[in-house]
Each structure stands twice: as C-alpha cells, then as structure tokens.
C-alpha positions, 0 to 999 in steps of 0.5 A, spaced: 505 470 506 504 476 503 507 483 501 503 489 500 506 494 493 504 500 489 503 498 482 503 504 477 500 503 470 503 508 465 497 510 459 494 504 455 496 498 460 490 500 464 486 496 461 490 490 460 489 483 465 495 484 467 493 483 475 488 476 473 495 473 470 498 474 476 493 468 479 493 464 472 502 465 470 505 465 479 499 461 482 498 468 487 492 470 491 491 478 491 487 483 494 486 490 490 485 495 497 485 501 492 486 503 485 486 509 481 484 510 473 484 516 470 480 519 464 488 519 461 488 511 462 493 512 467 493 510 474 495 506 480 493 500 485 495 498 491 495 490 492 497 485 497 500 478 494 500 472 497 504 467 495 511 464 496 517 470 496 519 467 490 513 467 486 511 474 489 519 476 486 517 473 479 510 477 478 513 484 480 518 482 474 513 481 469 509 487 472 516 492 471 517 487 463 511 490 462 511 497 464 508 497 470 512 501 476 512 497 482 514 499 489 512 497 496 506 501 499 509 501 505 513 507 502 507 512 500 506 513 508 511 514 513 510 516 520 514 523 524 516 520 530 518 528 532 511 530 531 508 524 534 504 525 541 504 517 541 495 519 542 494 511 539 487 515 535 490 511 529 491 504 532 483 505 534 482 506 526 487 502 523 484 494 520 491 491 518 494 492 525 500 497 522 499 501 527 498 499 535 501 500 541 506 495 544 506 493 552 511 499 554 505 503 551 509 506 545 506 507 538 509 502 533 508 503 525 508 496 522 510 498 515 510 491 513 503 490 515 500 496 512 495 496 505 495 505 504 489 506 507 489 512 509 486 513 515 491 514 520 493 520 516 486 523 516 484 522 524 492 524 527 490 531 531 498 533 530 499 530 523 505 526 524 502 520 519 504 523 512 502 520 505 503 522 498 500 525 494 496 520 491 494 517 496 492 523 499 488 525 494 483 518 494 483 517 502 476 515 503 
C-alpha cells in the first residue's frame, strides 16, 4: 500500500538523511516524484511511501519530531468541477491514472492516486485543475 505526501523541509534539515531513514528505521519503500532545495536550504518534496499504514504513520511522525511539515500531496491540486468541461485531455496525460474517465464518461480525480506532477494543470484548455503555488512554479 501506498500514500503519496508533501514534505516541507524548514532550513538546515535539508540535508540531513532523513528520507533514507525511513527505509532503514520503518523498513518503507519511497519514490521521490519532485523535490525542490533552495539556494536558503529550505524546500519540499513529494513522496510516495510504500509500506503498512501503521509504518507510513510512525514515519510521518518521525518527520514532523524532526521539523519536517508533512501533508498529503493529493492537497496541493484540486479540480473546479464548475469550470470542468470533462474534455478528458488530462486523463491522456496523467501517469498515475488520478484522473480518467469512468463507463458513464464522466471525469473522475482519484486524489489518492495522485504524485503532483502537474500535468493536468499545464494541458487543461479551461484551467479547471489548479495547484499551489509551489507546485506551479516547477511543472516541468
């Protein structure tokens, strides 16, 4: 099981190893999808744990005892289901399958399967997929 979270790093934990520990301390797999370090040593990253819920818990706890904001990422792009036409550009583009459509050709937003890439917010024609403004800043 997995759960994808925004990590907030205030300056001077940047660059300690606290994303390798939480492999070695609660035996978690993770996959970086985007991480941000500023010339201030402050910065954010997105990451997809895998692991037990509990052990996903206790590492989001260590994080915050160390300083480290944690949210979930799903938070950081939200879709306006007013301005949506339900066009489906963003399911042709989107690598996690958050966004597709479902058999009564709807648009569905699968938050929980969402890493913040950005994407959809870059391709929708009537920018019904919106981010912060962190995430906007490093769409690729």
């Amino acid at each position: 099981m997995g759960v994808n979270i925004h990590l907030r790093f205030p300056s001077g934990i940047s660059t300690e190893p606290v994303v390798c520990h939480l492999t070695r301390i609660f035996d978690l797999d993770f996959n970086i999808t985007k991480a941000q370090i500023s010339s201030r040593r402050d910065g954010y990253m997105i990451l997809e744990l895998l692991g037990s819920p509990q052990k996903i818990a206790e590492a989001s706890a260590y994080l915050e005892q160390k300083g480290i904001i944690v949210s979930p990422a799903a938070q950081r792009i939200k879709r306006d289901e007013v301005k949506c036409v339900e066009c489906g550009l963003c399911t042709a583009i989107c690598p996690n399958s958050a966004l597709y459509m479902n058999e009564a050709k709807n648009l569905v937003f699968n938050t929980d399967k969402c890493i913040v890439c950005g994407r959809c917010v870059k391709v929708c024609p009537v920018k019904a997929m919106e981010a912060d403004i962190e995430t906007i800043e490093n769409i690729d």
